[in-house]
N, C-alpha and C positions, 0 to 999 in steps of 0.2 A: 744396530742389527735388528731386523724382524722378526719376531716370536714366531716361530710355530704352531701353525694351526693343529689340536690332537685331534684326530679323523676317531669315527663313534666303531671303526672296527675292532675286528676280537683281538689279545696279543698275542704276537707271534709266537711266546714262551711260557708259559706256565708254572709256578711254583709245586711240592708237593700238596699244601693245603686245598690249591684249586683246581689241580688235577686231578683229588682223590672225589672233590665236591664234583667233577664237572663225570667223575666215570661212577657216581651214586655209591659210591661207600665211605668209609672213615677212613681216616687218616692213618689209624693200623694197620688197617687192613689193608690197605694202598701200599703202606711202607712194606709190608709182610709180601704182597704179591709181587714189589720192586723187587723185593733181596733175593726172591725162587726165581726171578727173570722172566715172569710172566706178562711181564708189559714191553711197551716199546720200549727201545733203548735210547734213554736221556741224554740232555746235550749237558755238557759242564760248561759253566757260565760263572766266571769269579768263585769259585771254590762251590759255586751253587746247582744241584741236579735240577735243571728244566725239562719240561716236554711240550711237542707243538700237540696243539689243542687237536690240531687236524690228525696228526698218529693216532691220537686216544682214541679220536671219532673212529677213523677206520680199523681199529685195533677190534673196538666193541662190533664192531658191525661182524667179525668174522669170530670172535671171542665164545667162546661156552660162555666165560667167568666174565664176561666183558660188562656194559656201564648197565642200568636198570632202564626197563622201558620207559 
């Protein structure tokens, strides 16, 4: 069987660590603005809260509290 080529795109899903890096705050503060519902709403993926990179992006774009310039 042929391996798979990994293509240099973004991933589809996001952890919490790299979605609080990719919207410029900490990992509290991300958690803290998860639990008020201030973000988009995450996909459950094996017991695990994802988000697509691309909500975040358009989350901030329209956000007060959204990602840092």
């Amino acid at each position: 069987m042929a391996k798979k080529k990994r293509s240099a795109q973004a991933p589809a899903l996001i952890g919490r660590v790299q979605a609080a890096d990719l919207c410029g705050v900490s990992l509290r503060v991300f958690n803290d603005m998860a639990a008020k519902g201030l973000l988009p709403k995450p996909i459950m993926r094996g017991g695990q809260l994802l988000w697509r990179p691309s909500d975040l992006k358009a989350w901030a774009e329209t956000s007060s509290t959204g990602m840092k310039p």
